[in-house]
VOGU-3710 file (C-alpha; in Angstrom, 3 decimals, decimal comma):
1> xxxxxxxxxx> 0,000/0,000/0,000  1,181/3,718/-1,045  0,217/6,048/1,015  0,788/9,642/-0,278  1,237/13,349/0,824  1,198/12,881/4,473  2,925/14,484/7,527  5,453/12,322/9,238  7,206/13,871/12,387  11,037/14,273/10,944
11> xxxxxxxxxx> 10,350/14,102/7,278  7,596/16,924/6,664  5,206/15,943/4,033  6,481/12,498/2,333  5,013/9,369/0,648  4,743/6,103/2,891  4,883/2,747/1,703  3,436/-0,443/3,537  4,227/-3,860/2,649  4,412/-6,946/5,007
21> xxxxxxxxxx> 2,748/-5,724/7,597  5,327/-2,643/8,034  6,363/0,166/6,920  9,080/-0,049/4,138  9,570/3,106/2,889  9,614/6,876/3,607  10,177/9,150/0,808  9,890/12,454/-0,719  6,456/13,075/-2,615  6,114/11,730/-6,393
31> xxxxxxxxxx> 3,845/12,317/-8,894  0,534/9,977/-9,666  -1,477/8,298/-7,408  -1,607/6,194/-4,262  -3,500/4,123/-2,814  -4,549/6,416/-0,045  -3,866/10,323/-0,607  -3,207/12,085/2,851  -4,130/15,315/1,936  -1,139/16,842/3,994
41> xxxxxxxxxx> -2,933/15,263/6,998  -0,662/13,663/10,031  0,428/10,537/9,906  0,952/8,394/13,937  1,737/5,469/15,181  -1,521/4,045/16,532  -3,221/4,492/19,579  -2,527/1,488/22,279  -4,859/1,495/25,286  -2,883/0,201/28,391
51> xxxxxxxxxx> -5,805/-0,525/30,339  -9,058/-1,302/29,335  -11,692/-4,196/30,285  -12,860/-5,230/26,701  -15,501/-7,639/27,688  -17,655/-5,409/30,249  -17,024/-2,730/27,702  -18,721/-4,635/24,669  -21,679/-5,491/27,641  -22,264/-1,978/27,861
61> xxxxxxxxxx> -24,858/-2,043/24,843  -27,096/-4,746/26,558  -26,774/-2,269/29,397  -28,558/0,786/31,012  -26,053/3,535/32,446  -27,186/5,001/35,912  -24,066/6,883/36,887  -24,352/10,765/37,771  -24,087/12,152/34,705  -26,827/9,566/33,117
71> xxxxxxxxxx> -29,068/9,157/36,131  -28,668/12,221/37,942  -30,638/11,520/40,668  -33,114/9,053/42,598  -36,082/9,252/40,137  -33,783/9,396/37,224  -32,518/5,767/38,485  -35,841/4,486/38,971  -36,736/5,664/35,658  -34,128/3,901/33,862
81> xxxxxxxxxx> -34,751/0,694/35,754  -38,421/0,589/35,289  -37,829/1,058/31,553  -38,367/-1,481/28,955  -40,821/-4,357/29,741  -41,912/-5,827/33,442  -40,086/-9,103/34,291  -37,269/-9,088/32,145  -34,153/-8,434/33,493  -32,199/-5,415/33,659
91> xxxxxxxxxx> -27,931/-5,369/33,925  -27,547/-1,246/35,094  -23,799/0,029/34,930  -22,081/2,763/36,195  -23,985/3,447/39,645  -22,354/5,753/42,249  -23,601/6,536/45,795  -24,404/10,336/44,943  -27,347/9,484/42,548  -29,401/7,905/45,322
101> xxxxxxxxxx> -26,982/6,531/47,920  -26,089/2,946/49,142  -28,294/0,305/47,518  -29,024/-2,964/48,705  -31,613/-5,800/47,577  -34,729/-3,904/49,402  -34,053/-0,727/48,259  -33,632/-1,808/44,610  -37,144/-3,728/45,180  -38,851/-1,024/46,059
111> xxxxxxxxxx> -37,434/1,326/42,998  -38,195/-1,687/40,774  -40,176/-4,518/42,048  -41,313/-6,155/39,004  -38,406/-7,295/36,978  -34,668/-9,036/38,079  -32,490/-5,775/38,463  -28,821/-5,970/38,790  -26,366/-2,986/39,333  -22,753/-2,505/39,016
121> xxxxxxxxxx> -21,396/0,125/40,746  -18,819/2,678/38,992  -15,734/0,812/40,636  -16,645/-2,408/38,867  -16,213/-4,329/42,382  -19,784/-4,693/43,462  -22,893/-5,778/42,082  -26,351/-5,434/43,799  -29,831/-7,399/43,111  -32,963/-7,066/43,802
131> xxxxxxxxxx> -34,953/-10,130/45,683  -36,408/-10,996/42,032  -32,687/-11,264/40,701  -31,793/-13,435/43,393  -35,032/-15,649/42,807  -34,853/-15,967/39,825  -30,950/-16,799/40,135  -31,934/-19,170/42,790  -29,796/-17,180/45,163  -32,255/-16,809/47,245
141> xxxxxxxxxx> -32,563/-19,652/50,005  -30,072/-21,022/52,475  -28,598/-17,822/53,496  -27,352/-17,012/50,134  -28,031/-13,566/48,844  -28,233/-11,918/51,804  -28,746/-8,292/51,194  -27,899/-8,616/47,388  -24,834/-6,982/47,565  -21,839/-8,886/45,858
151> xxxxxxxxxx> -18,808/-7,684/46,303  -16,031/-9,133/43,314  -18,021/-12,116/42,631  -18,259/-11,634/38,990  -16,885/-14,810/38,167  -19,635/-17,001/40,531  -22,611/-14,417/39,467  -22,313/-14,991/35,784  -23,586/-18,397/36,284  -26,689/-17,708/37,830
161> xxxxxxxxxx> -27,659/-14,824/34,398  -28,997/-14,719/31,248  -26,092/-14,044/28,365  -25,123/-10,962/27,708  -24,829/-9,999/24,079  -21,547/-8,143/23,561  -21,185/-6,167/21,244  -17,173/-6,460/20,478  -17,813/-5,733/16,504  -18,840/-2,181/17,511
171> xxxxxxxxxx> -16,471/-2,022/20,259  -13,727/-2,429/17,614  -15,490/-0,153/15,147  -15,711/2,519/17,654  -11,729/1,882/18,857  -10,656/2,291/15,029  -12,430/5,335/14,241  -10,329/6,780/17,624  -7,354/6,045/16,010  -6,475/2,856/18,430
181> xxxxxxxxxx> -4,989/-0,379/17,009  -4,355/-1,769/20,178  -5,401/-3,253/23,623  -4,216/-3,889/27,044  -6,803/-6,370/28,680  -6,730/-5,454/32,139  -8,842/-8,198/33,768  -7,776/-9,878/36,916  -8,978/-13,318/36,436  -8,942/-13,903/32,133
191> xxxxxxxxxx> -10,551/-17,354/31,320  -8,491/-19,202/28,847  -10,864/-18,988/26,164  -11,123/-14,841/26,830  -8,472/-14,700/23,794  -10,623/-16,210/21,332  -13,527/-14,552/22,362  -11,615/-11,267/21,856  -10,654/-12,160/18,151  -13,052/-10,572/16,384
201> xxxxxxxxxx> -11,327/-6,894/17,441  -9,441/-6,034/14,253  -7,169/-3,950/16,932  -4,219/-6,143/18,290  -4,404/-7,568/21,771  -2,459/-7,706/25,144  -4,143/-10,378/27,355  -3,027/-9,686/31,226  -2,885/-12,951/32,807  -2,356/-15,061/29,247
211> xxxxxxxxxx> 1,268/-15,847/27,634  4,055/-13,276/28,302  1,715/-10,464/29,393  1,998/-9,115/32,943  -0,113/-11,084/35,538  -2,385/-9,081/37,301  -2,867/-8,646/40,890  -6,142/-7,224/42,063  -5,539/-5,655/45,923  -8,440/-4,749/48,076
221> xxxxxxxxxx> -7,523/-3,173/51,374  -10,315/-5,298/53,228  -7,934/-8,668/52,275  -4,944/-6,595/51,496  -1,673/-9,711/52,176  1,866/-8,369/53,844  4,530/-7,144/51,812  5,838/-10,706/52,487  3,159/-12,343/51,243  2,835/-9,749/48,181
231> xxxxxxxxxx> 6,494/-10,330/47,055  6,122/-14,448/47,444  3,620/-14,141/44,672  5,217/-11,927/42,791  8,237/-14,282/43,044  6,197/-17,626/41,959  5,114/-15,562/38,396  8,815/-14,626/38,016  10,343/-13,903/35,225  7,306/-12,833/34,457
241> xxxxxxxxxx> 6,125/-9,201/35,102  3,367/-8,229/36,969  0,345/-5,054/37,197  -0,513/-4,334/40,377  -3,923/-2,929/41,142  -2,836/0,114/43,392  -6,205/2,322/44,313  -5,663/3,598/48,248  -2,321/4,513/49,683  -1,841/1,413/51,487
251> xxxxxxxxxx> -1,859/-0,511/48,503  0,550/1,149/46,929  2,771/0,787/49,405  2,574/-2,927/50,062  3,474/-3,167/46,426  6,633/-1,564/46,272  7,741/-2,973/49,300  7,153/-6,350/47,700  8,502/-5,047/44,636  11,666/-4,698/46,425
261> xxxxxxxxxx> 11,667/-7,627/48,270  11,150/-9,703/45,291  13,497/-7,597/42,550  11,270/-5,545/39,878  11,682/-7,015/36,226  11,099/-4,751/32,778  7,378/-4,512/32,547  6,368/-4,624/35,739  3,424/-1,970/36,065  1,861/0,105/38,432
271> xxxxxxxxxx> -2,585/-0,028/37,397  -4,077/3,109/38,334  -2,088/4,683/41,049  -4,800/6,286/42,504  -3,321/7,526/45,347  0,666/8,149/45,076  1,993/10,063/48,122  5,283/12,660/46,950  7,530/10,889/49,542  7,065/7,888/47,218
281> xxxxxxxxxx> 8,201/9,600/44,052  11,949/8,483/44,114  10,896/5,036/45,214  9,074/4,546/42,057  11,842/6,292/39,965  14,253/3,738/41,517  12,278/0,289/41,218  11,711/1,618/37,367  8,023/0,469/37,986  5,851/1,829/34,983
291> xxxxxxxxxx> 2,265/4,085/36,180  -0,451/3,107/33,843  -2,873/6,156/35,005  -6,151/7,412/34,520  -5,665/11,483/34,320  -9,301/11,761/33,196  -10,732/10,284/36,367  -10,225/13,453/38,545  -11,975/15,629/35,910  -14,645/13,119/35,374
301> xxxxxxxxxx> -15,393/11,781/38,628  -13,979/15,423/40,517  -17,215/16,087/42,296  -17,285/12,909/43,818  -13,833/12,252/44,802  -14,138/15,851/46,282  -16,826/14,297/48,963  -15,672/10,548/48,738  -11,651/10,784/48,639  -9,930/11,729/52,298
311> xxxxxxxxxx> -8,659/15,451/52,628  -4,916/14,078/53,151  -5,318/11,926/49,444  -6,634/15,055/47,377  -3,295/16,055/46,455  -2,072/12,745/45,658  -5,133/11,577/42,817  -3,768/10,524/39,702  -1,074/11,766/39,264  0,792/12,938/35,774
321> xxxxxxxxxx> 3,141/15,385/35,205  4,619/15,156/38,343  5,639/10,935/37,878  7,297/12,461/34,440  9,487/14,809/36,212  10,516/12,541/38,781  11,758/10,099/36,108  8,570/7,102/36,740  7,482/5,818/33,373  4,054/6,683/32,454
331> xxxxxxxxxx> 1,545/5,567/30,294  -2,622/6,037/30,075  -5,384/3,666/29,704  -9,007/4,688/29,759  -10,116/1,831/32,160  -13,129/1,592/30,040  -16,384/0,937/30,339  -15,228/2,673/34,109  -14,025/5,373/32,018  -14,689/7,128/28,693
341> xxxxxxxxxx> -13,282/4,787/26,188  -11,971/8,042/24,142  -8,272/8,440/24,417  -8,320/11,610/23,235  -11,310/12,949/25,973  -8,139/11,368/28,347  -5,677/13,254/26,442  -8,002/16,303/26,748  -8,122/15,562/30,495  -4,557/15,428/31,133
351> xxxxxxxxxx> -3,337/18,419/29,781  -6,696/20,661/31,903  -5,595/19,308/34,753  -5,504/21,500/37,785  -2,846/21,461/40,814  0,267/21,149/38,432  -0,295/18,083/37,559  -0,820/19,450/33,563  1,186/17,920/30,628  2,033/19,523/27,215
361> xxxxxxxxxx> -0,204/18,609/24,388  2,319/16,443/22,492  2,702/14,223/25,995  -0,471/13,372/26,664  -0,982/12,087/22,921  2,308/9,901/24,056  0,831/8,114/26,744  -1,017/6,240/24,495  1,615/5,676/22,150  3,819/3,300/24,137
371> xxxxxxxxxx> 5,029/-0,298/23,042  2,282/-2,336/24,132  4,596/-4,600/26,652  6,077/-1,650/27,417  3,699/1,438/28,140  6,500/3,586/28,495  8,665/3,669/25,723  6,986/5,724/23,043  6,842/3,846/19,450  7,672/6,427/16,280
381> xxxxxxxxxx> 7,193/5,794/13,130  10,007/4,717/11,073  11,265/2,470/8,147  10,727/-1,177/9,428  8,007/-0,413/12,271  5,193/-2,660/12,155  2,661/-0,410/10,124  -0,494/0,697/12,860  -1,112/3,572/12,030  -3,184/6,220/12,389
391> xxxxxxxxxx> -4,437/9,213/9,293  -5,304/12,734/10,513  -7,476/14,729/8,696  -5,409/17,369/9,530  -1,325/18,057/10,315  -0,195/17,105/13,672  -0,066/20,673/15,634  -3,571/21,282/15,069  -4,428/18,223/15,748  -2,617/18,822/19,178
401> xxxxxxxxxx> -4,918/21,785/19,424  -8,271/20,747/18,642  -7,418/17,330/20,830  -10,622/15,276/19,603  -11,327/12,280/17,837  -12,805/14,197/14,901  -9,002/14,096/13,611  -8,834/10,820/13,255  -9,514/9,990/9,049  -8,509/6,752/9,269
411> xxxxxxxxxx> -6,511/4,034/11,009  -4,262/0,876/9,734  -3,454/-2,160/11,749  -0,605/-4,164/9,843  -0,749/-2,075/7,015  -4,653/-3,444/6,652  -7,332/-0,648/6,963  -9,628/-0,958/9,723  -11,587/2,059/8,954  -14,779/1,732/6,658
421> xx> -13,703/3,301/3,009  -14,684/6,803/2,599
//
């Protein structure tokens, strides 16, 4: 494939060549026609997502969203679970405690009595039912069920419900016209067959837990184990590295203490980082852990965490610019469906941050150009490089400024367009 008049950081406006699933030439514009014409727009390496949860994210269209900005309130919850017709069941996504505070089994029965209702709260830990769930689940006899709340049983509870149809076609439609050609699966517990499943994504995949991808650790602070007991696991996946699920203080620093005690590896990661105190800045800088962050969270979520996060933590959310300056590598994932699953609202996010935490423009579009083993180290796009790519519509400093998906004209994955033909 020839693709012509296009903008390629170091080489102005050139002709690119794919062939073999890479890019095997760079060269000054020529007369006739390509196969694609650029129109001066930017050419990129593609877009990799270090941390997204592909499966919940393709459930999302058998789904009703009840989070703040969808919900708003009580009766807007009780709206959207009494829509669509009585007795069939209803998966709700996205719930947080401001729209109409804790829920349990009796309070979902009395906003929706007539139909099995299941909610997942924002965090993606908990799910609550109503008594006709758990009836018609069988959950509830014997003790089982209790108040319907369910807190990291995904794995058990999917047993007990009707499929879900996921939609991973459109989830990979919607990916390519973002520009991303890549995924980092980011669930705890993969099933072996999760790769398969996955296949029909036309973007390429990272499978935590599968092959030589990092093994993921998923840390609660209710059964948080001792540094000791941290690093012993760590040590049994050796050489193998790991992602840590860091979300509270604590956690964070049970994992680099075991981090240290068992001897950091390349590609050992860092999920979230919620909460990283400054004292711990040159601790990460020395264990060369990589921070897989969320920058958008604290501009998405910012009324809440104002009310929900302690007053000693503020300062510490998601951190960005400050993790670059102290020499951490950094990378972004949009923890989707927990999070927009637009890189560039991240992007967007990350460079309006408040409290110096700001990048430049050209950074943030780097944290989601990283090797997709290694978040970090920022892929450009040169002769031999494996040929994702991504087409602007436009060159690459406005596309900086304008910082939307709108940019995006098309996007290649092994030199094969993913894009539907304009």
């Amino acid at each position: 494939m020839l693709i012509t008049d296009v903008e390629v950081e170091g080489h102005g406006r050139v002709d690119v060549r794919l062939g073999g699933g890479r890019v095997v030439g760079i060269g000054r514009r020529r007369a006739g026609r390509g196969d694609v014409d650029g129109r001066g727009g930017a050419l990129l390496v593609g877009l990799h997502d270090h941390h997204v949860h592909l499966a919940a994210l393709a459930a999302e269209a058998a789904s009703v969203r009840v989070g703040p900005a969808e919900a708003g309130d009580r009766d807007g919850l009780v709206a959207a679970l009494r829509s669509g017709p009585p007795g069939e069941w209803v998966r709700a996504v996205g719930y947080h405690e401001s729209v109409a505070g804790e829920l349990d089994r009796w309070v979902l029965d009395d906003f929706a009595p007539d139909r099995p209702v299941r909610v997942q709260h924002r965090s993606g830990a908990l799910w609550v039912w109503n008594s006709a769930a758990l009836r018609a689940a069988g959950l509830d006899g014997g003790g089982d069920g209790g108040d319907g709340r369910f807190w990291r049983e995904d794995g058990r509870l999917r047993g007990f419900t009707p499929p879900v149809r996921l939609d991973l076609r459109g989830v990979g439609a919607r990916a390519a016209s973002y520009g991303i050609t890549g995924f980092t699966n980011a669930d705890p517990h993969p099933g072996q067959d999760l790769p398969e499943l996955l296949s029909v994504l036309p973007q390429r995949l990272v499978v935590m837990g599968i092959g030589d991808a990092p093994v993921k650790f998923l840390l609660d602070d209710a059964t948080l184990p001792t540094p000791g007991e941290l690093a012993a696991s760590v040590a049994a996946v050796r050489p193998r590295p790991v992602a840590v699920h860091c979300v509270t203080r604590v956690q964070l620093l049970v994992t680099l203490l075991a981090l240290e005690e068992a001897g950091p590896v390349a590609g050992d990661r860092i999920e979230h980082g919620s909460v990283i105190p400054a004292e711990t800045l040159p601790w990460l800088a020395r264990l060369g852990v990589t921070v897989v962050t969320q920058p958008h969270f604290p501009v998405e979520r910012g009324r809440e965490y104002a009310t929900d996060v302690d007053p000693d933590d503020q300062a510490h959310l998601y951190r960005c610019r400050s993790l670059a300056e102290a020499g951490i590598p950094l990378a972004a994932g949009t923890d989707a469906p927990y999070g927009s699953a637009d890189p560039w609202a991240v992007m967007r996010a990350a460079v309006e941050r408040s409290g110096g935490e700001a990048v430049a423009r050209r950074a943030a579009l780097d944290l989601f150009a990283g090797e997709p083993q290694h978040p970090s180290r920022v892929r450009r796009l040169t002769v031999g490089s494996i040929a994702d790519l991504c087409l602007l519509h436009v060159p690459l400093k406005e596309a900086l400024d304008l910082m939307s998906a709108d940019v995006v004209r098309a996007t290649f994955v092994g030199g094969r367009r993913i894009t539907p033909t304009e």
